[in-house]
NUDRENRO-103505 format. One record per residue (C-alpha): residue in one letter; y, x, z. Coordinates in steps of 0.5 Angstrom, whole numbers, padded with zeros to 4 digits, always signed. Each point is the difference from the previous one (the first is absolute). Layout:
residues N
AYXZ ...
This chain:
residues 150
X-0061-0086-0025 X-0001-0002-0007 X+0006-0004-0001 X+0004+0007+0002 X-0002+0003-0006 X+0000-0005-0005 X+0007-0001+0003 X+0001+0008-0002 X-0002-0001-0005 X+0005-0006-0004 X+0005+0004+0005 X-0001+0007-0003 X+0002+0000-0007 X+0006-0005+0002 X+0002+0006+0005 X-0001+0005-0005 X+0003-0003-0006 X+0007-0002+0005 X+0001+0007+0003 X+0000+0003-0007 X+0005-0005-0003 X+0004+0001+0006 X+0000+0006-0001 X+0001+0001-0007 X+0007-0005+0001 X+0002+0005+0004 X-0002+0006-0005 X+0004-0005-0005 X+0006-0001+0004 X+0001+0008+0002 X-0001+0001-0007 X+0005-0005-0003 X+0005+0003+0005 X+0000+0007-0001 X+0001-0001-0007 X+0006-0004+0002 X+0002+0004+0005 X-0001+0005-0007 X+0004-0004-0005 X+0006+0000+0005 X+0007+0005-0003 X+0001+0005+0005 X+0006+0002-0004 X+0003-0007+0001 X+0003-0004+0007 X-0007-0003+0002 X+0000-0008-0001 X-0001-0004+0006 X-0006-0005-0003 X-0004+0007-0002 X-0001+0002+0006 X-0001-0007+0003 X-0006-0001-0005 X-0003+0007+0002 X+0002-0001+0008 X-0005-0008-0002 X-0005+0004-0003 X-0001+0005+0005 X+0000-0006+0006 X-0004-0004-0004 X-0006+0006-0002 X+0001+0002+0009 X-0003-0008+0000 X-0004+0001-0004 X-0003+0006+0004 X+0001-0003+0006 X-0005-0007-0003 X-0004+0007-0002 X-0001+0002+0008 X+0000-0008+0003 X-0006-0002-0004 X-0004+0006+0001 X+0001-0001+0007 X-0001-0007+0001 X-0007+0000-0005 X-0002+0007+0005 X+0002-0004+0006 X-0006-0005-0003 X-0005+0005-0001 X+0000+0003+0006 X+0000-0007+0004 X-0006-0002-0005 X-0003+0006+0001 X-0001-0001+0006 X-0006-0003+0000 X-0002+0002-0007 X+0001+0009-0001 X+0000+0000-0008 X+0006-0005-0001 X+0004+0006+0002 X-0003+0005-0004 X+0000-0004-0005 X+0007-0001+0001 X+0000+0008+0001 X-0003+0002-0006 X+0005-0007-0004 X+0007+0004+0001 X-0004+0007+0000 X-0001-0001-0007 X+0007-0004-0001 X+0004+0005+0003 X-0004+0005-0005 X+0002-0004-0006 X+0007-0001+0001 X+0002+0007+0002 X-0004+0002-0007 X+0004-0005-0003 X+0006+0002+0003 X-0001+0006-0003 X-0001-0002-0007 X+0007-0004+0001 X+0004+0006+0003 X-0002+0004-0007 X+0003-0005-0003 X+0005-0004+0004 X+0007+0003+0002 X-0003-0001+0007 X-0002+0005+0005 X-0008+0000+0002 X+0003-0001+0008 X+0004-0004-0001 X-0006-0005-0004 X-0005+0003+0005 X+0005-0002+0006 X-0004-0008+0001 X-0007+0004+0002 X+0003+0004+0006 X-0001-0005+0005 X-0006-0003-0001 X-0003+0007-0001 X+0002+0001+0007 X-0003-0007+0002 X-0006+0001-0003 X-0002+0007+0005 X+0003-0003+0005 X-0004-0007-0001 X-0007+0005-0002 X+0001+0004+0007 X+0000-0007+0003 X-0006-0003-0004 X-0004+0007+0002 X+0002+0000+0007 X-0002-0009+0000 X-0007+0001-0003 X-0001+0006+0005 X+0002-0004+0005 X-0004-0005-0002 X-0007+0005-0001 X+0001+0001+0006 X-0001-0006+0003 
């Protein structure tokens, strides 16, 4: 029990910090794109290597996103399987991306002020580990009643 909560320990700011570079890649390379997609004449015919660099940017920034989603699972998948024998690594966990989903959207706010980036568009990432996180706090309510009950 004890090594799980020094591990938590080490893994949590690492876990942290990586999300919000993740994150923040994304947030780089949706905003370098827009404002390529800006620069670009509509009055003349549109080069080719223009919208290949905006077409790259947008694959990349989707990798990214998917990076996002990928560690997010895999770091929950550890949690619930460590929690199982110890309850307050997942709300540790819980409370870790509550507070991580938070700052991001506020930051994210604060770049749309000043980003030609739309608020969605940043805010888009956090989506689907939001669902993850209900559904996985259904399941960790519906796993420790069950375990109560025993």
């Amino acid at each position: 029990m004890r090594s799980n909560q020094k591990l938590l320990k080490y893994v949590s700011p690492i876990y942290f910090i990586s999300m919000f570079t993740i994150y923040f890649g994304h947030v780089y390379l949706e905003n370098y794109r827009f404002r390529v997609g800006k620069n670009i004449d509509l009055d003349k015919p549109i080069n080719i290597d223009d919208l290949q660099i905006v077409k790259l940017l947008g694959i990349t920034a989707n990798y990214l996103e998917l990076i996002f989603l990928v560690f997010f699972i895999l770091v929950s998948v550890f949690c619930i399987v460590v929690s199982k024998k110890e309850k307050s690594i997942l709300i540790k966990f819980f409370i870790l991306n509550v507070i991580l989903i938070l700052t991001i959207s506020l930051v994210s706010f604060v770049i749309s002020i000043f980003s030609v980036v739309p608020i969605t568009n940043l805010l888009f990432p956090l989506i689907m580990p939001v669902i993850l996180m209900f559904v996985m706090a259904i399941y960790a309510v519906w796993l420790f009643s069950k375990k109560e009950r025993k």
